[in-house]
C-alpha positions as CSV (number, residue, x, y, z in Angstrom):
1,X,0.0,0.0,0.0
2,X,1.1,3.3,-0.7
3,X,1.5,6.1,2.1
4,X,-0.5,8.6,0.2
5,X,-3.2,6.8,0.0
6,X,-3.8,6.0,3.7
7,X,-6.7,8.2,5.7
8,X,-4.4,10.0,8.0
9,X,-5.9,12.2,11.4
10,X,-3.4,14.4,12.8
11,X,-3.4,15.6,16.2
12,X,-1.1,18.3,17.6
13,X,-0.8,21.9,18.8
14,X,2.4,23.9,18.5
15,X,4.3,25.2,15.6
16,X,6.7,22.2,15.7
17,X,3.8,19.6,15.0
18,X,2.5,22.5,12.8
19,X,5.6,22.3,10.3
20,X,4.6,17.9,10.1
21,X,1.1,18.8,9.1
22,X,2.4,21.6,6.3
23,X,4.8,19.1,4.9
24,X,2.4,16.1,5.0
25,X,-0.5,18.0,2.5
26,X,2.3,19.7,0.3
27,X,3.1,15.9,-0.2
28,X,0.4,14.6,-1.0
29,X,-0.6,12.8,2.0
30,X,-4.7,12.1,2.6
31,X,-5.2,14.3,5.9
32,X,-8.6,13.9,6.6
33,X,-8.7,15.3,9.9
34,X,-6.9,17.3,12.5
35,X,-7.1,17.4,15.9
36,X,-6.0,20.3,18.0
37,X,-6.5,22.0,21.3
38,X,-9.6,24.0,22.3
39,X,-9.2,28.0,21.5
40,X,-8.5,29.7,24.5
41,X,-7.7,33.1,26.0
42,X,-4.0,34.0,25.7
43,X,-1.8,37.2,26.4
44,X,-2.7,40.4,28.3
45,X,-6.2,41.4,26.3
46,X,-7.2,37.8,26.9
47,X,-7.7,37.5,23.0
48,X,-8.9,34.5,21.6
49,X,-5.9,32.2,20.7
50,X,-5.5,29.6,18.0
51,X,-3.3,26.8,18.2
52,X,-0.6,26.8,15.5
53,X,-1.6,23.6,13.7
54,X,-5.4,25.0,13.5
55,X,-3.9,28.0,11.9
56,X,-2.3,25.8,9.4
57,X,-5.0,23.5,9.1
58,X,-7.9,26.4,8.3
59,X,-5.3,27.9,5.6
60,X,-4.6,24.0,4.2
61,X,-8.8,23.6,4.3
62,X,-8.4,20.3,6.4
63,X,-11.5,19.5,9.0
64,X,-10.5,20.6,12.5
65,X,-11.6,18.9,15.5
66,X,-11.1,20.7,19.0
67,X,-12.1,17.9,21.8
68,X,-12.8,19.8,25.4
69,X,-11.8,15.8,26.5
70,X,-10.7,12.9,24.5
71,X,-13.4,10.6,25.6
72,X,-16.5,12.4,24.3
73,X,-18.7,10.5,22.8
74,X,-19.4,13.2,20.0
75,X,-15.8,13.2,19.4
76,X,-14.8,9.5,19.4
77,X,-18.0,9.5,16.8
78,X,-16.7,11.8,14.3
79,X,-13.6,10.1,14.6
80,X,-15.1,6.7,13.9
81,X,-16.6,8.5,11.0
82,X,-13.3,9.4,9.6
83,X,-12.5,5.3,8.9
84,X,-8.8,6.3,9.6
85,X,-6.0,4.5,8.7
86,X,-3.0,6.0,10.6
87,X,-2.8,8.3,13.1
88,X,-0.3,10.6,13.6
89,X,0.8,12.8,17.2
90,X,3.1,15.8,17.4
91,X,3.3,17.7,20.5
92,X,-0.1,16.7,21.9
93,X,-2.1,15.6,24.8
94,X,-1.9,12.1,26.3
95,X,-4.3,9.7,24.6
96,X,-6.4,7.6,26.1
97,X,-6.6,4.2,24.0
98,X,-9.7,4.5,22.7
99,X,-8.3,6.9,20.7
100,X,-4.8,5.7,19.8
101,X,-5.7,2.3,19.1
102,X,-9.0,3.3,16.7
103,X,-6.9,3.7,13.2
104,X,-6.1,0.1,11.6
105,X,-2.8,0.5,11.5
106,X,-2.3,2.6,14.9
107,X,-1.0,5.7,15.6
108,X,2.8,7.1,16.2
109,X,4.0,10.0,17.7
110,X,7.0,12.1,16.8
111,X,9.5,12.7,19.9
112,X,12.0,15.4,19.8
113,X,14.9,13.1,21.2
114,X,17.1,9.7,20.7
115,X,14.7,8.0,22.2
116,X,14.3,5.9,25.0
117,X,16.9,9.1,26.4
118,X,14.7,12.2,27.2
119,X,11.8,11.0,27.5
120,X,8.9,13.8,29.0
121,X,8.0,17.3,28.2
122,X,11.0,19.3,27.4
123,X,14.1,17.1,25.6
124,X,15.3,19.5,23.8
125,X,15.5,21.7,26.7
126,X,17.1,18.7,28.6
127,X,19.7,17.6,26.0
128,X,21.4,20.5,26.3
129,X,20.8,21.5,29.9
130,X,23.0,18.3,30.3
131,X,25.7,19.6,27.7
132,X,24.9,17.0,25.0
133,X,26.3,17.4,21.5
134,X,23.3,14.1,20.1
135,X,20.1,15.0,19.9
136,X,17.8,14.2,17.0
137,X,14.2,12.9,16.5
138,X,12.2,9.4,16.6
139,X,8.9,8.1,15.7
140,X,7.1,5.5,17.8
141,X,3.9,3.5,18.6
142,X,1.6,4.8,20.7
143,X,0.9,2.3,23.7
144,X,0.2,3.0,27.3
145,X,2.9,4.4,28.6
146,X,4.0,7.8,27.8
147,X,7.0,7.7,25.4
148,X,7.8,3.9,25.8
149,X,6.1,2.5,22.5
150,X,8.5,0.6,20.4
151,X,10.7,2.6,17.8
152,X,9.9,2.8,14.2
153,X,12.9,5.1,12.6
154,X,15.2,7.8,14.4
155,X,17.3,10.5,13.0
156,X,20.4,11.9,14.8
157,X,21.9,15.6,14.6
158,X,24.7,17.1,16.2
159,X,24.4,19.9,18.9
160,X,26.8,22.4,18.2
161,X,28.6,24.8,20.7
162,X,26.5,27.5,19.4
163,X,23.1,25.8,19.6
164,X,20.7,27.1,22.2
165,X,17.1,25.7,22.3
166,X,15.3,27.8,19.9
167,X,18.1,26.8,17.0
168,X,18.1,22.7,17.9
169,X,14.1,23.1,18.2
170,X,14.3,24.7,14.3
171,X,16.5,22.0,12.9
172,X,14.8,18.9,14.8
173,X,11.1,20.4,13.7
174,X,12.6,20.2,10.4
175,X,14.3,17.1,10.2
176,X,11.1,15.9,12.1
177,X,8.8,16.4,9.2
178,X,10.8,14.5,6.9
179,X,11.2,11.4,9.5
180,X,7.0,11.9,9.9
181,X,6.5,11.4,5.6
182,X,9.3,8.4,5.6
183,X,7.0,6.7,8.4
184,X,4.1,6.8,7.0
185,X,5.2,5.1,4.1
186,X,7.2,2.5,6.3
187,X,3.9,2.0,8.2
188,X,1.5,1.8,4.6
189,X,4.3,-1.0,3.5
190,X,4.4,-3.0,6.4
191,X,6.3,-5.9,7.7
192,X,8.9,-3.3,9.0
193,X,11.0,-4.0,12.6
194,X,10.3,-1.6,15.7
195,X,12.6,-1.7,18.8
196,X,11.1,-2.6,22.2
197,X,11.8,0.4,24.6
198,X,10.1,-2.4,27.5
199,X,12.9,-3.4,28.9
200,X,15.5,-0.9,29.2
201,X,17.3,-0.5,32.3
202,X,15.5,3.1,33.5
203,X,18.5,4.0,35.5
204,X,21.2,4.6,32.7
205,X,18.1,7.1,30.9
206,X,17.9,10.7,31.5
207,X,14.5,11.9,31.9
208,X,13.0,15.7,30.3
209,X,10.3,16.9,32.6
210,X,8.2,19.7,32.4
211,X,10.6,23.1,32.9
212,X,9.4,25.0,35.7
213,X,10.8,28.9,36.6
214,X,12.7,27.0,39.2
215,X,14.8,25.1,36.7
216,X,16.0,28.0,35.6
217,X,17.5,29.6,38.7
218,X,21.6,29.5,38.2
219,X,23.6,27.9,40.7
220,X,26.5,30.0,40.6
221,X,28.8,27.7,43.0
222,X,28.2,25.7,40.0
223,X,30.7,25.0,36.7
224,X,31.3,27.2,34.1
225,X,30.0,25.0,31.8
226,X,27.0,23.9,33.3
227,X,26.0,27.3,33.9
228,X,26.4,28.4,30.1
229,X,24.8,25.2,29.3
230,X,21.7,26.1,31.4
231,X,21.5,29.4,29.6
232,X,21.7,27.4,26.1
233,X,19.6,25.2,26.8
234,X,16.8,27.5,28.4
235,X,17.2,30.7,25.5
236,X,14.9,32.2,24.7
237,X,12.6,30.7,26.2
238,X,11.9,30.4,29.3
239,X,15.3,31.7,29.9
240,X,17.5,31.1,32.6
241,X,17.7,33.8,35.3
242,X,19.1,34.9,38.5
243,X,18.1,37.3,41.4
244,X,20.7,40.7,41.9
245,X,21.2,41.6,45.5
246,X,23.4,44.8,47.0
247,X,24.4,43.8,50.3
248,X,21.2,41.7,51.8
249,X,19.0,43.4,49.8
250,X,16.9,42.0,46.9
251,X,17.3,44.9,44.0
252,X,15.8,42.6,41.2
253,X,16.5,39.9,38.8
254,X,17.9,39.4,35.7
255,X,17.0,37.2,32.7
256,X,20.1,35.6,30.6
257,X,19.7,34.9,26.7
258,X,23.3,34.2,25.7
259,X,26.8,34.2,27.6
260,X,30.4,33.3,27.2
261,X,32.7,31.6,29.6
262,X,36.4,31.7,30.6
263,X,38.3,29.3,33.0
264,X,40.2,30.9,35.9
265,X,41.1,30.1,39.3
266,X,38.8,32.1,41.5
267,X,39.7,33.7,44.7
268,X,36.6,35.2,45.3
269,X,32.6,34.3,45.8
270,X,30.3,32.9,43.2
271,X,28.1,35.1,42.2
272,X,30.8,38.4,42.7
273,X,30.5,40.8,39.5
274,X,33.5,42.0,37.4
275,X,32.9,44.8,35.2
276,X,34.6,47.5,32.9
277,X,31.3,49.2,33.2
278,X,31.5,49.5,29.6
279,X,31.6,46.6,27.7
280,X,31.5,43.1,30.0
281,X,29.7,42.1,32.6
282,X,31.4,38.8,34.3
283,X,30.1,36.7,36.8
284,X,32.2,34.7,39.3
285,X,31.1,30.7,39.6
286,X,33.4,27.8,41.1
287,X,36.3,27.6,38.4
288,X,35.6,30.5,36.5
289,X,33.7,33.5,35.0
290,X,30.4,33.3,32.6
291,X,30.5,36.5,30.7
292,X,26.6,37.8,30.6
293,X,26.3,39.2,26.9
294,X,22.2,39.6,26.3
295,X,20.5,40.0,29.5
296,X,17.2,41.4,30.5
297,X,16.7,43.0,33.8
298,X,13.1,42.7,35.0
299,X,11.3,45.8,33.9
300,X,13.6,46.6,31.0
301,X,13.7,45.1,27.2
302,X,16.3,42.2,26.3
303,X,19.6,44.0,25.3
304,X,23.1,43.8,24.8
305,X,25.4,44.3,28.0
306,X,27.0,47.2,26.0
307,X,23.7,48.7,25.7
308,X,22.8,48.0,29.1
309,X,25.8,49.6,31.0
310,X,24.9,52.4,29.0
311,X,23.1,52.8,31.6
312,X,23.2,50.3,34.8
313,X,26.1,52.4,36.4
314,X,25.8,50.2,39.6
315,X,26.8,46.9,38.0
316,X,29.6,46.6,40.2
317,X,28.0,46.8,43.3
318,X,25.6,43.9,42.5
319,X,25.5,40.7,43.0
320,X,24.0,37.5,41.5
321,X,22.3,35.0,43.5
């Protein structure tokens, strides 16, 4: 059987999955339904907001579906109605298997990781959090257990030194479009090998949680490298970030987008500030300084730090906690 010819439903919600359902119509592949997330209000005027893959599926002219919860009986109807082949999950909510296991030939999801490492909510947040230089993209069968089906095809890219998480996110949604058209066509064949993820031993995997504001907090008795690694892997969003104190006092926080780092032996505390009050701002950690060189201070607009000293003629006397 050939791959175009299989009744596909698509569920997903951000722009990543978004970029799967763009390439799987210019293709030729027979969407005949997409499932997204209910609108809901967003932002400061509480406007109405569209998930990016409705956006894309209005504009393609594909029937959207927009399930309050995956079990209604209206919805699992019109999904029955579909007589769906294959189903396919980007960046969605768990399934119940009702759903998952109603297109013949099931459903897979894509995964933003090597899988079975970084399994959860935020891999490529983790991969580099944890200075990887591997990451890449794998489909799988949908089965119970949240990112534990067996493996249908991976693809691997490097994580360069300059990578932070919004340039690995653009170059695994990419590559993760072109893995989502070669399996469906794997699947439509058939007779192809998966590998079990069952029986791995969990203590050698490194999990990808959920990032919470806390995860972003920098340790700066920490390394060098972790630290720049944590702003990496958190820029530009959420971002990671530290509090600025003079003396025992709380004077505000700062948000860090990109930084350099040089090795030294250190003589004084973490967190201690070096500045030329012109061009650098340096921040002492255990076995070096991270150089801060976009940074947002709460209240103000992301900038460079020669823009910022500009006019933050106190730098000196802060610290970062």
């Amino acid at each position: 059987m050939d791959g175009k010819s299989l009744r596909i439903v698509f569920m997903g919600t951000p722009e990543f999955a978004a970029t799967s359902l763009r390439k799987l119509v210019a293709e030729g592949y027979n969407v005949v339904a997409v499932v997204t997330t209910p609108d809901k209000p967003a932002g400061r005027g509480q406007k109405i907001h569209e998930s990016d893959v409705k956006v894309v599926a209005k504009e393609l002219g594909l029937p959207i579906l927009q399930p309050e919860k995956l079990r209604d009986e209206a919805f699992l109807e019109a999904l029955r109605a579909l007589d769906v082949d294959l189903g396919v999950v980007i960046a969605f909510r768990m399934l119940p298997e009702v759903v998952w296991a109603m297109p013949k030939m099931g459903t897979f999801n894509l995964h933003a990781s090597l899988l079975p490492q970084y399994r959860g909510a935020a891999p490529i947040n983790w991969a580099i959090i944890n200075g990887e230089t591997r990451s890449g993209v794998t489909t799988f069968l949908l089965n119970h257990e949240i990112d534990k089906g067996a493996i249908i095809e991976q693809t691997a890219v490097d994580i360069l030194p300059e990578d932070n998480v919004g340039t690995l996110y653009d170059k695994l949604m990419t590559i993760g479009a072109e893995l989502v058209t070669r399996t469906v066509d794997k699947v439509a064949v058939g007779g192809y090998e998966t590998i079990e993820q069952m029986y791995i031993d969990e203590s050698t995997l490194r999990p990808a949680p959920k990032i919470f504001k806390e995860d972003g907090h920098i340790d700066w008795s920490g390394s060098i490298v972790d630290i720049h690694n944590k702003v990496r892997g958190l820029s530009p969003y959420p971002a990671a970030w530290a509090a600025l104190y003079k003396g025992d006092e709380e004077c505000g926080s700062a948000k860090i987008y990109t930084s350099h780092i040089e090795p030294a032996t250190m003589n004084v505390a973490p967190g201690t500030v070096r500045t030329d009050g012109k061009s650098y701002v340096a921040v002492a950690a255990a076995d070096g300084w991270v150089y801060i060189d976009e940074v947002q201070l709460a209240g103000k607009r992301r900038m460079a730090i020669k823009d910022l000293l500009l006019g933050w003629r106190d730098a000196s006397d802060v610290r970062f906690v």
